[in-house]
Each structure stands twice: as C-alpha cells, then as structure tokens.
C-alpha positions in Angstrom: -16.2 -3.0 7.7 -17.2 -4.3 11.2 -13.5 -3.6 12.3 -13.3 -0.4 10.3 -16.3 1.2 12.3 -15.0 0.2 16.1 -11.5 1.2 15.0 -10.6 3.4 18.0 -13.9 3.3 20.2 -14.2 1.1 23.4 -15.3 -1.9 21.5 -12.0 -3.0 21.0 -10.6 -1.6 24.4 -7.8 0.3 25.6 -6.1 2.3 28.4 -7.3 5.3 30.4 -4.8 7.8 31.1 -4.4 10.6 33.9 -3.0 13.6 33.1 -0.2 14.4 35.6 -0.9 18.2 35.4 -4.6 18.7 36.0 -5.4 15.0 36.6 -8.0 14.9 33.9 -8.1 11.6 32.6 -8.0 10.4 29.0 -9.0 7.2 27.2 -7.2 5.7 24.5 -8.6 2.9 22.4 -7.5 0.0 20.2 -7.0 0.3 16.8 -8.6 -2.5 14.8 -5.2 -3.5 13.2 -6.6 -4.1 9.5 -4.8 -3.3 6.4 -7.6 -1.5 5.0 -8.2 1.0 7.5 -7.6 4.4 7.3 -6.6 5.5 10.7 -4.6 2.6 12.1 -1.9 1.6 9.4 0.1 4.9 9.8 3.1 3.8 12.0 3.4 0.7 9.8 3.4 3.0 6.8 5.9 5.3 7.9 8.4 2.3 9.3 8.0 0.4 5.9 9.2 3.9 3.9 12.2 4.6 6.2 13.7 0.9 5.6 13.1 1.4 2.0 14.9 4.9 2.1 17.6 2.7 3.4 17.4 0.4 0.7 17.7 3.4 -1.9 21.0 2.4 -3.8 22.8 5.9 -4.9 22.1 6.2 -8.1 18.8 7.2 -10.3 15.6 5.3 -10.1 12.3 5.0 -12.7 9.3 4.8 -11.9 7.0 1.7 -14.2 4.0 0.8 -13.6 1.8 -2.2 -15.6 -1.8 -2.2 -15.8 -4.4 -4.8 -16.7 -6.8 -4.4 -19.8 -10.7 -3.8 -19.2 -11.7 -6.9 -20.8 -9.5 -9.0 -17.8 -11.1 -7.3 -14.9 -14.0 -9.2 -14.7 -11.6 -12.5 -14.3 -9.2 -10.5 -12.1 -12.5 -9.7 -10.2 -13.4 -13.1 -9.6 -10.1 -15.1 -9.7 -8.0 -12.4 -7.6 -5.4 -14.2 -6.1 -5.1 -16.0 -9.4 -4.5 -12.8 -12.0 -2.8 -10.9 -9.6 -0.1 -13.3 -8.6 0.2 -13.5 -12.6 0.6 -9.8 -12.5 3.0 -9.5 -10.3 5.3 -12.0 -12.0 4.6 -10.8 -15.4 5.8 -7.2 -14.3 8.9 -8.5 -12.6 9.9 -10.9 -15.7 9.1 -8.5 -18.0 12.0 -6.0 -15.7 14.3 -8.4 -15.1 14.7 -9.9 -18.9 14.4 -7.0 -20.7 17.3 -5.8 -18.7 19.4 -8.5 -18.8 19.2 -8.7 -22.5 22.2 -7.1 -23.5 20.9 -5.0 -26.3 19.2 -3.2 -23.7 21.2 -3.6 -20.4 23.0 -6.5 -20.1 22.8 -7.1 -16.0 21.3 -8.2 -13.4 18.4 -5.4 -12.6 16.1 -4.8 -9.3 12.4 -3.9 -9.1 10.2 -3.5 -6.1 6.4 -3.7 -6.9 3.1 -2.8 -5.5 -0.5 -3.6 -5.8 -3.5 -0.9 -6.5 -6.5 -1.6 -7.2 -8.1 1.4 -7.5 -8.1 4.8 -8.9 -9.4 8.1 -7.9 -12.6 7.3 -8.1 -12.6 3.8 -6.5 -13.5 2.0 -9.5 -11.8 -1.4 -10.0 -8.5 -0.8 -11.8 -5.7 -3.3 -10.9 -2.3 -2.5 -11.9 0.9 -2.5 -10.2 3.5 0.4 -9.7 7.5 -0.5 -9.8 10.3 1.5 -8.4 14.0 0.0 -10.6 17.1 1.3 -10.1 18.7 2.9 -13.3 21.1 0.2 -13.8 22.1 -3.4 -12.9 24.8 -5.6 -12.1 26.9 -7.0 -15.0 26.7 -11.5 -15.1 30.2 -11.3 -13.4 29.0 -8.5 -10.6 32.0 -6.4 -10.7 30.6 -3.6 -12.9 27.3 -1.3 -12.6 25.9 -0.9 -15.8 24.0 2.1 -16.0 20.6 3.3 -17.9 20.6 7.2 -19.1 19.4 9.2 -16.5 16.3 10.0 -18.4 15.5 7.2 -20.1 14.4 3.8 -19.4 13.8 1.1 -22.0 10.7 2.0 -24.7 7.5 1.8 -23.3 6.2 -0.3 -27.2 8.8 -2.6 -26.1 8.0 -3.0 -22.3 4.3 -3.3 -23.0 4.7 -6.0 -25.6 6.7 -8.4 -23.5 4.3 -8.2 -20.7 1.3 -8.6 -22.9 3.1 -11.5 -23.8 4.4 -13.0 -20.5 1.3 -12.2 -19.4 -1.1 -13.9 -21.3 1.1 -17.3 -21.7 0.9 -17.5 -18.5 -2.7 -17.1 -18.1 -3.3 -19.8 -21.1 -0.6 -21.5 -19.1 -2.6 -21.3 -15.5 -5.8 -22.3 -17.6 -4.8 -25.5 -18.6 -3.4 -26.2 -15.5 -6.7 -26.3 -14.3 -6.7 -23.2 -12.2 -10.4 -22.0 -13.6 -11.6 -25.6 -13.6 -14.3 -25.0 -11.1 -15.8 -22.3 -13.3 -18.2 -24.1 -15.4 -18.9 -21.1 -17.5 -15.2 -20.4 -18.3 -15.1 -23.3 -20.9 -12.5 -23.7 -23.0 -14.8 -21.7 -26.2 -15.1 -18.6 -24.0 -11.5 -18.3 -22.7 -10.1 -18.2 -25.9 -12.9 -15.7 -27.2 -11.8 -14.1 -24.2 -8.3 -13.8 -24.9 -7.9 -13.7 -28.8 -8.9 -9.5 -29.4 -6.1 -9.3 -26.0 -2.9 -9.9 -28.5 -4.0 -6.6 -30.4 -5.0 -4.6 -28.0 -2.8 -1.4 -26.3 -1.5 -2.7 -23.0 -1.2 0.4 -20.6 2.2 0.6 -19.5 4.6 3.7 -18.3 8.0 4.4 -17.9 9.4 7.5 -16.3 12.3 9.3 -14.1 10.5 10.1 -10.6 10.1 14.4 -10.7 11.4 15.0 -7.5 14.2 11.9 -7.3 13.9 8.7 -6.0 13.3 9.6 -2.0 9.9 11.1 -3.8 8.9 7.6 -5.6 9.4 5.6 -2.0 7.0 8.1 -0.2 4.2 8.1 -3.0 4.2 4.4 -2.9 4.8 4.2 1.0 1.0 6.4 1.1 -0.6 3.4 -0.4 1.2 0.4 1.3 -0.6 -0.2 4.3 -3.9 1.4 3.3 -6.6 0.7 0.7 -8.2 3.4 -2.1 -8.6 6.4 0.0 -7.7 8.0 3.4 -9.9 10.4 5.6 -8.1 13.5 3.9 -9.6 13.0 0.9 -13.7 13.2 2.4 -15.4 16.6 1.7 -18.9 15.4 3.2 -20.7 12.4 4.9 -24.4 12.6 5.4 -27.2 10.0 5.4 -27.7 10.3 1.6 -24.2 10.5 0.4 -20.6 10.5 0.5 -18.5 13.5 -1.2 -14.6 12.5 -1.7 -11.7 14.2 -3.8 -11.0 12.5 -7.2 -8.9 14.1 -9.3 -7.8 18.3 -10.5 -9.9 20.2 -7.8 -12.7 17.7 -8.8 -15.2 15.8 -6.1 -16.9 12.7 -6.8 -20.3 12.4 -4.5 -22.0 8.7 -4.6 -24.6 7.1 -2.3 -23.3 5.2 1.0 -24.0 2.2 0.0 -22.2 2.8 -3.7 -19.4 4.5 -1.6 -18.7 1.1 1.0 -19.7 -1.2 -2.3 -16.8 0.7 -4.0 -14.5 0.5 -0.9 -14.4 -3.3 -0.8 -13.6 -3.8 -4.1 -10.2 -3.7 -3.1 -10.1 -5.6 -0.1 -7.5 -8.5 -1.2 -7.6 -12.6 -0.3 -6.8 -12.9 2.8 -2.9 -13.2 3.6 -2.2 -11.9 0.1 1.5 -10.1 -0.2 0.6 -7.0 -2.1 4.5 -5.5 -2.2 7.2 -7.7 -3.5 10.8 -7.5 -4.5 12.8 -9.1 -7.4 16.0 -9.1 -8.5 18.9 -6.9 -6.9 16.1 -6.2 -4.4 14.7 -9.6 -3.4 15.0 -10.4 0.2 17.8 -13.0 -0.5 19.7 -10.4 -2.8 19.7 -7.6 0.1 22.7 -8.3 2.0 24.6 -9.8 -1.2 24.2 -8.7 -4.5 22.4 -5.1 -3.7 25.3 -4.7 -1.2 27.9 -5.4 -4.4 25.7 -3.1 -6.2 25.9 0.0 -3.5 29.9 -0.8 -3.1 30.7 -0.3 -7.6 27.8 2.8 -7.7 30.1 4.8 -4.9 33.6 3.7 -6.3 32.7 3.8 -9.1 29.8 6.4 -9.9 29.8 8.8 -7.0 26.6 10.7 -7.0 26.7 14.7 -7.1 26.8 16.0 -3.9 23.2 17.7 -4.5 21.3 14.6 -4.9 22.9 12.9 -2.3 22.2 15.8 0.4 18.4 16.2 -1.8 18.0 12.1 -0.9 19.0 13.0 3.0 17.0 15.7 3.2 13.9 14.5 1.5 13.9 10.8 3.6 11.7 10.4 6.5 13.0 9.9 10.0 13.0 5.8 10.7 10.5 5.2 13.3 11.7 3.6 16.4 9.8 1.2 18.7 9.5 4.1 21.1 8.0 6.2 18.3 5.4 3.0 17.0 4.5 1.8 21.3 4.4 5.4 22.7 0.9 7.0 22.5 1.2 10.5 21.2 -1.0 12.1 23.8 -2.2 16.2 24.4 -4.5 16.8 27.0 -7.5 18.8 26.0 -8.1 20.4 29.4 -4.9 22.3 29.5 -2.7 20.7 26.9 -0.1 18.5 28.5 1.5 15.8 27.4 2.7 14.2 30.7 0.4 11.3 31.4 0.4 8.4 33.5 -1.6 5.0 33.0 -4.5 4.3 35.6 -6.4 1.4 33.9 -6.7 -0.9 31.2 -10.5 -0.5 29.5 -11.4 -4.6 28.8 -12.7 -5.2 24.9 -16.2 -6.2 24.5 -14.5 -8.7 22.1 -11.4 -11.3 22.6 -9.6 -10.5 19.8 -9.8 -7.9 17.4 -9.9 -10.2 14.5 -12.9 -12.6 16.1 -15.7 -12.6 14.1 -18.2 -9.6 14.6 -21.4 -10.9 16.2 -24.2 -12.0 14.4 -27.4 -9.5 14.6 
C-alpha cells in the first residue's frame, strides 16, 4: 500500500523535463513497479497481450474457467500458495486428460490459465480463467483434431474431474504434511472439512469467446498485471467512503478502511506465477509442438478469410521498447510534445522495493 500511494510522486524520483517550445519544464516521476498497482502495470499489460496475439494458433478458442467452493476459501485464505498451486494444476489436468481421452478428443490439447481472486465487488473468490484452443494434436502429431466450433466438452463432465483431481490432491498435500504446522487442522476436521465437498456443485464453465479469440486474450490481458480493480472503475473517494462500479450500472460504496481491507485480499505470496501455460502452450512446447500445430491448422484447416482479417484487426499493436522507455509527454502550457531532459530528481528512498520507513 506504501508503494501504491508514492506511485508517481517524488518519493520514488524521476526526471524533470524542459519543454523545447516554451521552455516550461515538466517532472516525471517513478512508478512504484508493483503488480498490484493500478497505474504502473500498463505497458507490461499491453506487451504481455501482443505476444499472446502472436501465440493465437488459427483456429477457434473456448473460454473455461474453474472456481473454488465457499467452504475452501477459508484454507485457500490461509494456505494460498498451497490451494492455488493445487488449482492451477487441477485445472490444467483436468484440460489436458479429458482431451486426450479419445472418447472426447483424442490429442494432445493446450490451455493457458490465469489467477483471480476477486469479483466485482472485491470479495474473496479465487478461481482461474483458461483460454484452449478448439482442438489438439493427434499422439503421432501429424493431424489437428478439432472440437465443434461451438462446443467444448460437457461442463457435468469437466466439473467432476476437477472436483476430483482436486480434492486427491488436497488429501494428497495433507498427508504429505503440507498443513502440519496448523494445529487446528487435525486430521478430524480435514476430513469434516472435505466429506460434504464430493457432493457439492463445483462451479465450472465452458464457452466459445463472443467476439473470437483476439477478444478472450484482451479480457484476460486487463487483469494480468493488475489486481481487483483499476482507477476507471471509482465513482467517489471521500474521508468516509469509497464508491466503485460492481456490476449492471450498479455501485458498491464501503468505508476506506473496508475498501483497502478488501484490496489486499488479493495480494499473492510473494514471487507467486499467477499465469501459466500447459500443454501445446507450455513454454517448452512453443517453438515445437504449437509450431506443428499452426503448420496442420493452415494446410490443413485454412480459416475463413473473415476471422482471419477479424483476428488482425481486433489484435493490439506489439509494444516496442521505444513504446515501453519513451515517456508519453504533452506539455500543459501550450501542448507540445518536444521535450528535452534537464535533471534527474534523486528518490527519497534507494530502491523502490526497500521497506517503507517505520513511523
């Protein structure tokens, strides 16, 4: 939060600028550089959706996404890197097998996945969204095996193997001793915790993106390298509360200290990878297998010329290192954007991830 609130200001330091048309000069200061902030992820955001764009194998895409049960979010709460690194591999093996099982697919499918945490109203929600292409390699990789343009695999069927991966591997983690320092998590009140789990409705979706797969890339890329809300979304900010956007034209006003309690609910372990890539898509598939996959989809199954100039015209320009160093500058006085540097403005701090100072 510390970071957060000297994001930008001369705290962290920065660079005064002249403007070389009226000479009025301009400061521009550091961005604090963490994951959770609002205004400083941008350029990351935008750089991570362009090489995904370029990742985008011709063909259709679904959109999945996997969500935990309310009676596991106290543990995911407390054990977090824990329950979401069994998430995370739940999801993906739940994909992968399902598709290679040849009564459903038969190949070798790709899913990319992403953490939230949150939903509109920043209350604690973890689940993870997936973007899998509609098809897969066959075991010998010379054929593309396609899904139905409109139809995935059954959602009964998708939510019953995770529930299942899911929850071995939790029973599996326990007595592994990965809640052994919990001395209240006894053996008793982890399997009361568990049993109702095996009947109980898993939440789990399957769907074609609305507006093709360029669209499914850019609603995940807005949550990538932020946490559960951006400044767009604030109506009001006074002493007494905070007014945000939730949901349907509908506001959601809470006390400040309620709104930054909310807020850090979602901050993750420190280090933790919150998007990951399996199958066809993992980073030691990329220049292999997903290459193989590309090469059979355009011999093979050439997509319409619509979607292909849709998917062109619908995926963001890559930024270039020119675009991410280059401040994007307009002076105020009389709206130039020709500046030269004068003078480098010295942090208060070292670093911009030393520990703020104690008060």
């Amino acid at each position: 939060m510390w970071s957060i609130e000297h994001c930008r200001t001369q705290t962290l330091g920065g660079h005064l600028y002249k403007c070389t048309a009226c000479a009025s000069e301009l400061p521009l200061y550091n961005s604090c550089l963490s994951r959770y902030c609002p205004n400083c992820q941008g350029p990351a955001q935008h750089k991570w959706i362009a090489e995904r764009q370029t990742r985008l194998l011709p063909t259709h895409y679904f959109h999945l996404g996997f969500t935990l049960p309310a009676p596991l979010r106290p543990l995911a709460w407390r054990y977090k890197k824990i329950v979401y690194n069994l998430l995370f591999a739940a999801a993906a093996a739940t994909v992968l097998d399902l598709c290679r099982n040849p009564e459903h697919l038969g190949a070798e499918a790709g899913v990319t996945l992403v953490l939230h945490t949150w939903n509109r109203k920043l209350t604690y929600h973890p689940h993870v969204h997936g973007i899998v292409p509609g098809g897969g390699l066959d075991p010998a990789a010379d054929r593309w095996v396609a899904f139905a343009p409109t139809f995935f695999i059954h959602v009964k069927v998708i939510s019953c193997v995770f529930r299942g991966k899911f929850l071995a591997a939790l029973k599996a983690a326990y007595a592994r001793g990965a809640f052994a320092a919990d001395t209240q998590l006894d053996r008793p009140r982890f399997q009361k915790l568990l049993a109702p789990l095996y009947n109980l409705h898993w939440n789990v979706f399957a769907k074609p993106p609305f507006a093709g797969p360029p669209a499914i890339v850019n609603y995940l890329g807005r949550y990538t390298h932020r946490t559960g809300i951006s400044n767009s979304r604030l109506v009001a900010v006074t002493d007494q509360s905070v007014t945000f956007r939730t949901k349907d034209g509908n506001t959601c006003t809470l006390p400040p200290h309620e709104f930054i309690r909310r807020f850090l609910l979602h901050v993750l372990p420190e280090h933790f990878v919150k998007i990951r890539h399996y199958g066809l898509l993992a980073p030691g598939n990329v220049n292999t297998k997903l290459l193989r996959a590309r090469d059979l989809i355009e011999k093979d199954q050439p997509p319409p010329p619509d979607t292909a100039a849709t998917a062109v015209a619908d995926a963001p320009r890559a930024a270039t290192a020119d675009d991410l160093a280059k401040p994007k500058l307009r002076c105020p006085t009389c709206q130039g954007t020709t500046f030269s540097l004068i003078a480098t403005l010295l942090p208060e701090r070292r670093r911009r991830n030393q520990p703020p100072p104690h008060t």
